[in-house]
C-alpha positions as CSV (number, residue, x, y, z in Angstrom):
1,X,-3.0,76.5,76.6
2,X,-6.6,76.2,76.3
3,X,-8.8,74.8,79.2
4,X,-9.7,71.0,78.6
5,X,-10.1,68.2,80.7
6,X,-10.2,64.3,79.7
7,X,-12.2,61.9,81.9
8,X,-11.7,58.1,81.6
9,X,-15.0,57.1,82.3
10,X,-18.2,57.0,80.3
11,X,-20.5,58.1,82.7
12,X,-21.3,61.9,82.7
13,X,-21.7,62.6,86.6
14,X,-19.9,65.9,87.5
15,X,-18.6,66.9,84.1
16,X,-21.0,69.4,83.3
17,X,-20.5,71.0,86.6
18,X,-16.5,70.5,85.9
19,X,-17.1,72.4,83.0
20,X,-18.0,75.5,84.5
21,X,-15.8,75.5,87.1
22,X,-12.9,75.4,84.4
23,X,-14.6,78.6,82.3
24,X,-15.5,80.3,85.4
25,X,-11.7,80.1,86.8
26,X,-11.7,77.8,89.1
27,X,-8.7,75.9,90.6
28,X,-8.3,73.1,88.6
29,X,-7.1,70.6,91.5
30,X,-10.5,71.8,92.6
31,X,-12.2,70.6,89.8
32,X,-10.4,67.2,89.9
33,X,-11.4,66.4,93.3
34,X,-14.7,67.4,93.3
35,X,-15.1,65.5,90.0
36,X,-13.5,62.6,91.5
37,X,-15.0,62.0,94.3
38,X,-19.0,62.3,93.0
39,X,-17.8,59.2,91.7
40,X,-16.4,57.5,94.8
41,X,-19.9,58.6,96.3
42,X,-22.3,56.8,93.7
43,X,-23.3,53.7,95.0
44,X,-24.2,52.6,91.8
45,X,-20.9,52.6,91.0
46,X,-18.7,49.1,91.2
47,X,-15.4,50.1,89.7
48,X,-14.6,52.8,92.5
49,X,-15.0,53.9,96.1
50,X,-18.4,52.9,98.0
51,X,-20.0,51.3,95.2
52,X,-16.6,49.6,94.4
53,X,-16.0,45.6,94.6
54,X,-14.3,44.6,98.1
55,X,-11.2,42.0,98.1
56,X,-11.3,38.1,97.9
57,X,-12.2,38.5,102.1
58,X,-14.5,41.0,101.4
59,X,-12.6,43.9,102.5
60,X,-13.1,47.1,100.7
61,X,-9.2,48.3,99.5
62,X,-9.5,51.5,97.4
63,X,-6.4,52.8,96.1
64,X,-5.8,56.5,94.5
65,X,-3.3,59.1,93.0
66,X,-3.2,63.0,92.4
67,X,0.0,64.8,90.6
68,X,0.3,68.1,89.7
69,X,1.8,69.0,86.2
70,X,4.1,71.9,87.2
71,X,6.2,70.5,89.9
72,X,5.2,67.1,89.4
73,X,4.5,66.5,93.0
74,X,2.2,63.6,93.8
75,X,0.5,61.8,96.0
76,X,-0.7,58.0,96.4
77,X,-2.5,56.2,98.4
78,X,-2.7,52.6,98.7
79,X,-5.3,49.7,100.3
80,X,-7.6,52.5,102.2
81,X,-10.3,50.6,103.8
82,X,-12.0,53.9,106.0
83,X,-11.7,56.8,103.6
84,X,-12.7,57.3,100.2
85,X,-9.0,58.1,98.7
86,X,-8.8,60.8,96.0
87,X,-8.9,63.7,99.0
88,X,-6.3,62.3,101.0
89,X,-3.9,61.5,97.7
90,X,-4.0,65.4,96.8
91,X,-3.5,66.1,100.8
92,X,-0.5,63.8,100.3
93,X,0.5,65.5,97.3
94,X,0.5,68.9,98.7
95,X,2.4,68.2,101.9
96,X,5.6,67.2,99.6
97,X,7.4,64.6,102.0
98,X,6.1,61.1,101.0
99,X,4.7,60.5,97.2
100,X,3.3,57.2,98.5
101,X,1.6,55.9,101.7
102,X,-0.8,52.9,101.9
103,X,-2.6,50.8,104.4
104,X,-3.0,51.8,108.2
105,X,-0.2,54.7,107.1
106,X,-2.4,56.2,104.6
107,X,-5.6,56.2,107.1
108,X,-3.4,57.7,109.9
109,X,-2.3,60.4,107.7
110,X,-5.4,61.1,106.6
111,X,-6.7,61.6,110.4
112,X,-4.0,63.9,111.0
113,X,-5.0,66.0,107.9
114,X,-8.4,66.3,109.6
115,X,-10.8,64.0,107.5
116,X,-13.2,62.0,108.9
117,X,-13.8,58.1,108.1
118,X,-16.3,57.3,106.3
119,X,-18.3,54.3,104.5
120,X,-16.1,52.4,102.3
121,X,-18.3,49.4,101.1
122,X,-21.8,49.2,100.2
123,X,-24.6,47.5,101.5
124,X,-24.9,45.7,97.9
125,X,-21.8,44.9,97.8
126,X,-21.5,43.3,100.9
127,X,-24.3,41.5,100.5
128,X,-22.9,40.1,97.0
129,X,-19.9,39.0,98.3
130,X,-21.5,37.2,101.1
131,X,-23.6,35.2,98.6
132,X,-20.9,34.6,95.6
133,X,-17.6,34.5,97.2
134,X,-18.1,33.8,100.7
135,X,-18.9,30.1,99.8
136,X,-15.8,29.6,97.4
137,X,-14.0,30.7,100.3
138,X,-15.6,28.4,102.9
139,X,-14.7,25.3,101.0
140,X,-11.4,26.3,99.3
141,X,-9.5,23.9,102.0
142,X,-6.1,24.1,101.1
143,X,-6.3,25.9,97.8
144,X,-3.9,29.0,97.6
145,X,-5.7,32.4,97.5
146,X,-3.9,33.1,94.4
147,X,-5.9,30.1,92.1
148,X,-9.0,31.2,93.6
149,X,-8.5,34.8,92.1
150,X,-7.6,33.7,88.7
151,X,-10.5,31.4,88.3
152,X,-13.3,33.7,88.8
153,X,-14.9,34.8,86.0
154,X,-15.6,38.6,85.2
155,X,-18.5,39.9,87.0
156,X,-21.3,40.4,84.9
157,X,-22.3,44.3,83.8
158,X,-19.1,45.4,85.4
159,X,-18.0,48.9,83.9
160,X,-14.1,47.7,84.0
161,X,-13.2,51.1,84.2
162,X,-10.7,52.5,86.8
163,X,-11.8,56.3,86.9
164,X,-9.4,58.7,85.8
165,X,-9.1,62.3,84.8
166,X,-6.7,64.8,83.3
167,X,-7.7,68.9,83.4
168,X,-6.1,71.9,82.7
169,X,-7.3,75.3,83.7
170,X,-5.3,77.2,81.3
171,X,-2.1,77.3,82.7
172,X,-0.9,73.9,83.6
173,X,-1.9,70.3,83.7
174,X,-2.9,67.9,86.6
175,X,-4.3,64.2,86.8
176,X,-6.2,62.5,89.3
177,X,-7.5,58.7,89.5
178,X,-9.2,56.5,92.0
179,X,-10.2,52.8,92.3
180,X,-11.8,50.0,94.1
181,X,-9.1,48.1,91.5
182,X,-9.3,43.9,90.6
183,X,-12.9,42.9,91.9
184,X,-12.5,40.5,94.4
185,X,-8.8,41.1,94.3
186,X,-6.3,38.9,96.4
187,X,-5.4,40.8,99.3
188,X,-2.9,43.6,99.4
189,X,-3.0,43.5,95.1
190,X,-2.3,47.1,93.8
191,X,-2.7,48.0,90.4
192,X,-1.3,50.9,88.4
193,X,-3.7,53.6,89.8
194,X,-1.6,54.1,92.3
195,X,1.4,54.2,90.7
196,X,2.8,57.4,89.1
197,X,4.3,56.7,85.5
198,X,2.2,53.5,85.2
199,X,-1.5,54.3,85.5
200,X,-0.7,58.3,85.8
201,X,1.6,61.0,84.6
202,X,1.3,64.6,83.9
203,X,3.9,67.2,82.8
204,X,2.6,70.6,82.3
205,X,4.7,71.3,79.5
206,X,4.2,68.6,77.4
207,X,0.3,66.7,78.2
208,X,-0.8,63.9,80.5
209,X,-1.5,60.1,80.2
210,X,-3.5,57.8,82.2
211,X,-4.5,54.0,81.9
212,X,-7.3,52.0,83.1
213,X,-8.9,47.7,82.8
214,X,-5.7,45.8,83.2
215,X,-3.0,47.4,85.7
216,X,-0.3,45.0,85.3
217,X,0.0,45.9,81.8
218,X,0.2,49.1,82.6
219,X,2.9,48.7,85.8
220,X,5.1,46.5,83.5
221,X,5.6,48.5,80.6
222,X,5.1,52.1,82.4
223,X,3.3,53.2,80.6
224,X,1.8,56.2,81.4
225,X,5.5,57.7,81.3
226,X,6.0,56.5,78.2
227,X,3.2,58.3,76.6
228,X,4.5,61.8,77.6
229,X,8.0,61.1,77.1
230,X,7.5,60.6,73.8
231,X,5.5,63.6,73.6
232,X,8.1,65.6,75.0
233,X,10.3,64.4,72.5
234,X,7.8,66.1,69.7
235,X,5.3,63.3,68.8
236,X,1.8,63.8,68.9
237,X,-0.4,62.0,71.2
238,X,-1.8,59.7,69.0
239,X,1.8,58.8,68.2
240,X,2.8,58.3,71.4
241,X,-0.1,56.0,71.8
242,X,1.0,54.3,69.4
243,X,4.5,53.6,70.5
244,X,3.4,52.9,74.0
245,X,1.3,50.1,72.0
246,X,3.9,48.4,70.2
247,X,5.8,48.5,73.4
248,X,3.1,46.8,75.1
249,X,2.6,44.0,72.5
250,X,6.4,42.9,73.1
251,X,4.6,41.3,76.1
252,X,4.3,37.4,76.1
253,X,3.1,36.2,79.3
254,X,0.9,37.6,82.5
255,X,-2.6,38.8,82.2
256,X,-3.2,40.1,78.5
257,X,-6.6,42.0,78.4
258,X,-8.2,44.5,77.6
259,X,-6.1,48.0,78.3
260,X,-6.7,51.4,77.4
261,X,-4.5,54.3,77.2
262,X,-6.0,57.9,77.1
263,X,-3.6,60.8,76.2
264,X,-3.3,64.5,75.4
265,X,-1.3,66.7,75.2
266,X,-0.8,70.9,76.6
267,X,-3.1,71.9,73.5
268,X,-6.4,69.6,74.4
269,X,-5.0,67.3,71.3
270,X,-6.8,63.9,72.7
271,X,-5.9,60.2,71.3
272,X,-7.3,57.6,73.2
273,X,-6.7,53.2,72.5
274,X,-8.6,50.5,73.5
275,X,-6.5,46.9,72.6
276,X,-8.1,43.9,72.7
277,X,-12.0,45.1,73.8
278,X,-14.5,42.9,73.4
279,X,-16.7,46.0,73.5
280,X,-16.4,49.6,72.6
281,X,-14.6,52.1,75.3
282,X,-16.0,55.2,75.5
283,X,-14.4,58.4,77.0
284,X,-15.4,62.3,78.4
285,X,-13.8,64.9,76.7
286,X,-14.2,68.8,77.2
287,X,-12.8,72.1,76.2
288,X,-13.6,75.4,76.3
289,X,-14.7,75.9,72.8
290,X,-17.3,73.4,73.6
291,X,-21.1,74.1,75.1
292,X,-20.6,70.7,77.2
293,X,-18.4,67.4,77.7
294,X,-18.6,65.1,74.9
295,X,-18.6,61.1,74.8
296,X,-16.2,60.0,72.6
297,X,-14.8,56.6,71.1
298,X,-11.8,54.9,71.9
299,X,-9.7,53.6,68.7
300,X,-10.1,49.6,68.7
301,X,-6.8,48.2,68.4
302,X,-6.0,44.2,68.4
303,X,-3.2,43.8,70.3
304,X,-1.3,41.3,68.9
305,X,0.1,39.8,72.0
306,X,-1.9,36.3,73.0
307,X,-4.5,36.8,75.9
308,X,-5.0,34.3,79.1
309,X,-7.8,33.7,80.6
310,X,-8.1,35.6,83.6
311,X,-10.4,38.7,84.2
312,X,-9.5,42.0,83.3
313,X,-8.8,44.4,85.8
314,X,-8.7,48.3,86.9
């Protein structure tokens, strides 16, 4: 098994430093984490931890998972408004009682496991909401949450990108993700990040998959899963993709965007989809018969389903 690691993400923050870390020998949970959380740091960020978009109240609500290819323990967390959540999913993972925890659970176990709160939401952000939202909010009346949500258009320059990342060190496989999820989300929404088998899964002996834009799609067909099963029954990532696809397009109602599913498998064999992108997805991939991480292209693939005309979504 060579060392690799795929990153859902086009921006290059902590991959070259990833990198070395994966020559050099270093845990590859490690890795993950670190990598991970530079994100949730940048504030420049608006897909993901303090840079992320709050909820419809303007409540931050970050969501995350960690599993680990050889046992397939995991950990999720769900709805963390105090702590940046990819640390506490891999504590969660490694304590091995309870796969999921979310809210004021979550933040209580992440106390207890000795991390400190922390900023959560942006000045910019804040101050965003307050200015966009706030007002919609202020003369709804009696409209329902829900219609409010689904009538907001995208926000502009958004990177639509849940972060997620995939890394072996040579002897197994793990995966790790983390989002700020639906921008200006209805309260309490979770998308697939959190969810092992949707938005995640990793097996050791057969590759990982991960997902990212539009969760529900994701959730609904579990896809994640999907993808390695079928590797594990001998087809290659790209045709696992592929069946994971056509499963997807048997969808006919619900929110129909853009979703993108990155696999590969215990060799560094990579396949990565993007159906119905208006733009082109881009993706970080690394092994260790390459000088650095590369930026690579995600297949454009129409998916034949028809698309509504809500936002897409992490």
């Amino acid at each position: 098994m060579k060392k690799f690691f795929l990153r859902s993400f086009e921006r290059e923050q902590g991959l070259d430093e990833a990198a070395r870390d994966l020559r050099a020998g270093q845990n590859r949970d490690d890795v993950l984490e670190r990598a991970v959380r530079t994100l949730e740091l940048d504030p420049s960020d608006d897909s993901l931890g303090f840079g992320g978009y709050p909820n419809l109240f303007g409540d931050m609500e970050l969501d995350a998972s960690f599993m680990d290819g050889d046992s397939r323990n995991c950990g999720a967390v769900i709805g963390m408004t105090n702590f940046l959540p990819i640390r506490v999913a891999r504590r969660l993972m490694a304590q091995q009682v309870h796969t999921v925890l979310s809210g004021q659970g979550a933040e209580l176990f992440a106390r207890e496991s000795g991390l400190q709160t922390e900023p959560t939401l942006s000045a910019h952000q804040r101050e965003k909401w307050q200015r966009e939202i706030k007002p919609l909010l202020d003369a709804r009346g009696s409209k329902p949450l829900m219609e409010i949500v689904g009538q907001l258009p995208p926000p502009q320059n958004r990177n639509l990108d849940t972060t997620v990342m995939i890394a072996s060190d040579g002897a197994g496989l793990s995966g790790a993700a983390s989002t700020s999820g639906w921008p200006y989300k209805h309260p309490g929404r979770v998308g697939d990040t959190p969810i092992i088998g949707a938005g995640l899964y990793v097996d050791s002996l057969y590759g990982g998959c991960c997902c990212t834009h539009t969760g529900e799609m994701a959730i609904r067909t579990g896809a994640a899963r999907h993808v390695v099963a079928k590797m594990a029954q001998g087809k290659s990532p790209g045709e696992a993709v592929q069946a994971a696809i056509e499963d997807v397009s048997r969808l006919r109602s619900g929110i129909l965007r853009t979703f993108v599913i990155h696999a590969v498998d215990t060799d560094g064999n990579a396949h990565v989809a993007a159906f119905n992108a208006s733009a082109p997805i881009y993706y970080q991939y690394w092994n260790e018969d390459l000088a650095r991480p590369e930026r690579r292209e995600a297949a454009m693939i129409e998916l034949p389903s028809p698309a509504l005309s809500a936002p897409a979504s992490s």
